[in-house]
C-alpha positions as CSV (number, residue, x, y, z in Angstrom):
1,X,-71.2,11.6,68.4
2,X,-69.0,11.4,65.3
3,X,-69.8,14.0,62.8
4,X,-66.5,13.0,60.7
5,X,-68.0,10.8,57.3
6,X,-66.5,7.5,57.8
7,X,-63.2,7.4,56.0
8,X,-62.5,4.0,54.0
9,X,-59.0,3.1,53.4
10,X,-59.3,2.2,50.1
11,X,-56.1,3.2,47.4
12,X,-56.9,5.7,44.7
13,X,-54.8,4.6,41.7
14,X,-54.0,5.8,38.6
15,X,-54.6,4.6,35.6
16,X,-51.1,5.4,33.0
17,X,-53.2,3.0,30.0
18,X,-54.7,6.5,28.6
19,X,-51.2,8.3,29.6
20,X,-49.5,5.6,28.0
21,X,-51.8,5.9,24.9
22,X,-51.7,9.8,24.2
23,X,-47.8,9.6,24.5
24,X,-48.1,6.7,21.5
25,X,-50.2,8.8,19.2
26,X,-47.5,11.6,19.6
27,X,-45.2,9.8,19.0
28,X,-46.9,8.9,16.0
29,X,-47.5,12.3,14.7
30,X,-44.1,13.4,15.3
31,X,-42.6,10.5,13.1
32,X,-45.1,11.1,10.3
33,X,-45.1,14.9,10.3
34,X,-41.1,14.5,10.7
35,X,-39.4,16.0,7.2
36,X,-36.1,14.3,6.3
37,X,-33.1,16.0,4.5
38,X,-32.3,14.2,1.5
39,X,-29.1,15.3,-0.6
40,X,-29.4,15.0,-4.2
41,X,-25.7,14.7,-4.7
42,X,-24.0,11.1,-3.9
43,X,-21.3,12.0,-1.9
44,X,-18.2,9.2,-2.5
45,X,-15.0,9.3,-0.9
46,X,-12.3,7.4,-3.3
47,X,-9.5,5.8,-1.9
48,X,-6.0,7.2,-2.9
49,X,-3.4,5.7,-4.8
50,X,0.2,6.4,-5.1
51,X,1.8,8.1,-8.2
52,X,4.4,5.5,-7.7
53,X,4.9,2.7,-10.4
54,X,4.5,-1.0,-8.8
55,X,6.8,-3.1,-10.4
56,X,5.1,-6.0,-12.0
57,X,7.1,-9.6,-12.4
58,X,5.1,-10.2,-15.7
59,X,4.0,-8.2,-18.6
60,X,0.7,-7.1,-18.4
61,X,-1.8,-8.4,-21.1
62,X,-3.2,-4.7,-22.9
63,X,-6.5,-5.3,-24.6
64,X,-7.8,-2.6,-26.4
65,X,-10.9,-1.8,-28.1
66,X,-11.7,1.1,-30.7
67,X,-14.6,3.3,-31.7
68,X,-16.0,0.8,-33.6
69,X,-16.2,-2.2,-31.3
70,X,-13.1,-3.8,-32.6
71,X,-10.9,-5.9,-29.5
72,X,-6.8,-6.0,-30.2
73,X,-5.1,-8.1,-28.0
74,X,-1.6,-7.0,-27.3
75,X,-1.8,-4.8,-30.3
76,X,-2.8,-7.9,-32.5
77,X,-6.5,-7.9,-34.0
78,X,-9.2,-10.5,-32.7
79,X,-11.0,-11.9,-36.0
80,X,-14.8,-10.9,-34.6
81,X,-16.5,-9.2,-31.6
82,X,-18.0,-12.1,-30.1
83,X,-17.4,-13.4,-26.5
84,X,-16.6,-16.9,-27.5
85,X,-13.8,-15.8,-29.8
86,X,-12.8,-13.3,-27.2
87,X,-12.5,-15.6,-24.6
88,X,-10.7,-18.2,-26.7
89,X,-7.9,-15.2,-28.0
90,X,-7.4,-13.9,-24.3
91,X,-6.7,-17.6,-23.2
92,X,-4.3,-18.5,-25.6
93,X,-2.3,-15.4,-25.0
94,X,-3.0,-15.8,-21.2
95,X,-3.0,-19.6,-20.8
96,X,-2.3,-20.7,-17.4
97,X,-1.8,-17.8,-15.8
98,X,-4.4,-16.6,-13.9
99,X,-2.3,-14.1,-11.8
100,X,-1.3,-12.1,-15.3
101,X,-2.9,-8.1,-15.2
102,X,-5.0,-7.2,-17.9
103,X,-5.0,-3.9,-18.8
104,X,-8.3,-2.7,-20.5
105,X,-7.6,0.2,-23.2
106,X,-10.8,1.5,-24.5
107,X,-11.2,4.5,-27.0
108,X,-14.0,7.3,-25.6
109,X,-16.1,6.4,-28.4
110,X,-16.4,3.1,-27.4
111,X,-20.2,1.2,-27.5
112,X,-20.6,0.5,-23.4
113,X,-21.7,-3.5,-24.7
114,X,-18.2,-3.8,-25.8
115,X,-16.2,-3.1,-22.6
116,X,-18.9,-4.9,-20.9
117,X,-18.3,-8.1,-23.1
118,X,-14.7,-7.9,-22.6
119,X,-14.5,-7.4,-18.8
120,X,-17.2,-10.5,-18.2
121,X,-15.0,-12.5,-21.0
122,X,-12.0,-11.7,-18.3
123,X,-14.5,-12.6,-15.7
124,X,-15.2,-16.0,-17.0
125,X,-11.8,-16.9,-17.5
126,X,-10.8,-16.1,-14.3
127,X,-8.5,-13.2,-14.7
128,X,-9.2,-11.1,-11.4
129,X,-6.2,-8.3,-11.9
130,X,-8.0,-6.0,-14.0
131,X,-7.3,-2.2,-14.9
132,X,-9.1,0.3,-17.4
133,X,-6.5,2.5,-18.8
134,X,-7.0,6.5,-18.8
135,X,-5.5,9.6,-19.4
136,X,-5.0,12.1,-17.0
137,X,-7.5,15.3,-17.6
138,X,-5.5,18.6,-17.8
């Protein structure tokens, strides 16, 4: 007599898609309750130039512009403030000479639409040497 319940041999597994599901949802509510630092200051690290003076082969073209808007090209007026005329002045006084600097003087009081005309009239013509002229701050 065999009092012993009769023992199948079946496997007992276990099932991970519920496991597998409660670790997804916490993941979830981690990343959504998650806070992120944001700085409100842009942080910009310029690149350093020497206080040495490059010698240039040619004489840099000096455009500058006044308060009022007015372009002078080598200390010579232009005869309006459009970009066509622009273009045409800083051609002539560039002419095939793409490599030439231009140096970009602007007074303080300067409309923003004025710089911005004259560095896209350099743009269109090609000239890709471009520097704005400043003062040093004391």
């Amino acid at each position: 007599m065999n009092l012993r319940p009769e023992r199948s041999d079946e496997r007992v597994d276990i099932n991970l898609t519920p496991l597998i599901d409660v670790v997804f949802l916490l993941l979830i509510f981690f990343m959504v309750s998650t806070t992120f630092d944001r700085h409100a200051k842009l942080k910009v690290e310029l690149p350093e130039a020497s206080a040495k003076q490059q010698q240039q082969t040619d004489q840099p073209v000096v455009l500058s512009i006044d308060a009022k808007g007015n372009y002078f090209i080598n200390d010579r007026q232009i005869v309006n403030t459009t970009l066509e005329t622009l273009k045409t002045a800083l051609a002539k006084t560039v002419g095939d000479n793409k490599e030439v600097s231009l140096v970009l003087r602007a007074d303080a009081k300067t409309p923003h639409q004025s710089v911005v005309r004259a560095m896209d009239a350099a743009s269109q013509l090609g000239l890709t040497r471009l520097s704005i002229a400043t003062i040093e701050s004391k």
